[in-house]
N, C-alpha and C positions, 0 to 999 in steps of 0.2 A: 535540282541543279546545285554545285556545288558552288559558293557564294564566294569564297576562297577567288577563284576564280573569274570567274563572271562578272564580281564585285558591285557595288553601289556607289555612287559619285565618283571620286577622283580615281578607282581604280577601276571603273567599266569600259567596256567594247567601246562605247562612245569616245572615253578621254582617248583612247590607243588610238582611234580612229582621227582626232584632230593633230596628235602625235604624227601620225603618218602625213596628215597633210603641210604640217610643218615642214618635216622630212622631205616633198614633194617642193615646199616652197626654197627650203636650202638647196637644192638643185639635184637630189639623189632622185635618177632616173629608173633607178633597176628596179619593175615589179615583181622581180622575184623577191627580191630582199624587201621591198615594202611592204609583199601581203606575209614575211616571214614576221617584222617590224610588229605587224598587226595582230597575228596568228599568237605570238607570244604575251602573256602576261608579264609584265616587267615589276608589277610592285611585288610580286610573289623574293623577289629576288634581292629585294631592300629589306634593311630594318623594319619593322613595324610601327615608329615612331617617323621615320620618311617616306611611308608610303604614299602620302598625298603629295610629297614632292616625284612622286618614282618617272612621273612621264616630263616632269622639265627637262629641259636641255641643257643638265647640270649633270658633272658626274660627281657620284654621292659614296661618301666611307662605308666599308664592307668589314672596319676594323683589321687587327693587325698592319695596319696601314698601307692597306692596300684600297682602289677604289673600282666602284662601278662607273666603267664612263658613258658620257653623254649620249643619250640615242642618236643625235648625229652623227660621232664619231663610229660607236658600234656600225651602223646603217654604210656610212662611209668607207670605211675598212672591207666590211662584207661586200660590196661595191667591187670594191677595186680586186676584192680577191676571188670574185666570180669571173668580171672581166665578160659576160655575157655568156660562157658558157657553163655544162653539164661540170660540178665536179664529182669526182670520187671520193679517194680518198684524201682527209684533211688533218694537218696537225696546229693543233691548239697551244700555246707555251703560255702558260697561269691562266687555269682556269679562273680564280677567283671565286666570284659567287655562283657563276655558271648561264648567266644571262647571254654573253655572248654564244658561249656553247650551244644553248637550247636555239639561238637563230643560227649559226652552222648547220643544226642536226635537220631543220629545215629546208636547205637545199644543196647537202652534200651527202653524199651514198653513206660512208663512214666518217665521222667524227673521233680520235682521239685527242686528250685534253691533258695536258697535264700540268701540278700542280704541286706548289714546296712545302705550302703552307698545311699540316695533316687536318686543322679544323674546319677549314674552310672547305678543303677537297670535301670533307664528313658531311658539309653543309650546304653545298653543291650537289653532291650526289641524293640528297634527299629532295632536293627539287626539281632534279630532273627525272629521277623517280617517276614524280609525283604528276608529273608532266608526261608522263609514258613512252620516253624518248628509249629507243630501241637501240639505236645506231650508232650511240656513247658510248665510249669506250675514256674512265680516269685512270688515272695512273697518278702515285702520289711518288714524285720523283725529282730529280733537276734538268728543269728545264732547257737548260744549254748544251747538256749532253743529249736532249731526243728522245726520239725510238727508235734507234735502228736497225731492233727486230723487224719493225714494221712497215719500214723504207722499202721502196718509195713513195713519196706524200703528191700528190696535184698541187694542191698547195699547202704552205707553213702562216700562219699568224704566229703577232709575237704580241701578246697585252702589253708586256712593260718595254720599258726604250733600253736600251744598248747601243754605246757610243761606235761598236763596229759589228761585222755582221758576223756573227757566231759560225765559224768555217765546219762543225760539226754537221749544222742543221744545214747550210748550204749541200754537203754532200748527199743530204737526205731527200733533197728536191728530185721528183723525176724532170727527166727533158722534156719541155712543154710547161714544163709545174713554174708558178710566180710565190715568192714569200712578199708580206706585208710587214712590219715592223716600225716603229718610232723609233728613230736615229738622231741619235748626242746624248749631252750630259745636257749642261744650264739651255742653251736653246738645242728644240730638237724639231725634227720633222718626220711627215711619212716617206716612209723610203719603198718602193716596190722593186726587186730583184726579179728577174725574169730569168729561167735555162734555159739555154737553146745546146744546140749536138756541139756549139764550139764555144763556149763558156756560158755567159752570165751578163746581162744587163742590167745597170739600176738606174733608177730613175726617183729625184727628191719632191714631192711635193708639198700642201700647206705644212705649215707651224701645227704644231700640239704639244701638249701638256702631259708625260706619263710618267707614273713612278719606275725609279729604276728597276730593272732585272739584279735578280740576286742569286748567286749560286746556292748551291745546297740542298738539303731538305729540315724542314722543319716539322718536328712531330705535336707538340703543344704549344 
């Protein structure tokens, strides 16, 4: 058994498992996303110096100052951007460390992910690797431009917040397809976008905390 994995004290099936119930007590209903919640190793995805913090409901630096967030929030987002059904295909904007990714790549057909920062993407892609995830697809690119090779997405997440909704990635939504995203600068919220055949719907809900989106690409 690889232990890596499996782990001992704070980073075993058990701690994931009271993780999920927490998750269950903050009011995220979707057992999809729960037993994804569960199914994923999270400390694989931290620092090694944070891994006994890896299952609190803290989001924790992944350097370059970007971070991993909170299992609630991940939990929550994936939530809202299932919405109860089947998805396909899915587009990612900053992978980061790849933790979100790898609960994506658990209940969406395809997963694309992409990512500015080139060491992180380097450091992501070895964990999900490692994790045997098939359905990954990184790309080391800027994320407010997309893929619009690959359009069209069921649905768009967006890890960092953006004070307005990137009209690139909007064109990239199929009809039926919802984007998730963190909306503002100093205070921000989740914003969910919805297509329908005669535009777009949004809708704001709780407060959160994200680092800003940043154009570009960054190689070191």
């Amino acid at each position: 058994m690889n232990t890596h994995h499996s782990g001992i004290g704070m980073t075993s099936q058990r701690t994931r498992a009271r993780m999920v119930q927490r998750l269950r007590n903050q009011g995220i209903a979707d057992e999809v996303v729960l037993a994804a919640m569960s199914a994923i190793p999270r400390h694989i995805f931290v620092e090694e110096v944070l891994a006994t913090r890896a299952y609190d409901d803290v989001a924790l630096p992944i350097n370059f100052g970007q971070t991993i967030s909170s299992p609630y929030i991940v939990a929550r987002m994936s939530e809202l951007l299932r919405a109860g059904s089947q998805l396909g295909k899915v587009l990612e904007i900053g992978s980061g460390c790849g933790y979100q990714t790898a609960i994506l790549a658990q209940f969406a057909a395809e997963v694309y992910s992409i990512e500015r920062v080139g060491p992180l993407l380097t450091r992501a892609r070895a964990r999900l690797r490692e994790l045997r995830l098939s359905n990954v697809r990184l790309r080391h690119a800027d994320g407010l431009i997309g893929l619009p090779e690959a359009a069209p997405f069921d649905a768009i997440i967006l890890t960092a917040a953006t004070p307005n909704v990137p009209t690139l990635l909007l064109d990239q939504l199929a009809i039926g397809g919802r984007m998730i995203f963190p909306k503002g600068t100093q205070q921000q919220f989740l914003c969910v976008i919805e297509r329908n055949s005669l535009g777009y719907t949004e809708i704001m809900l709780e407060e959160v905390r994200f680092v800003p989106i940043l154009p570009g690409i960054l190689k070191r």
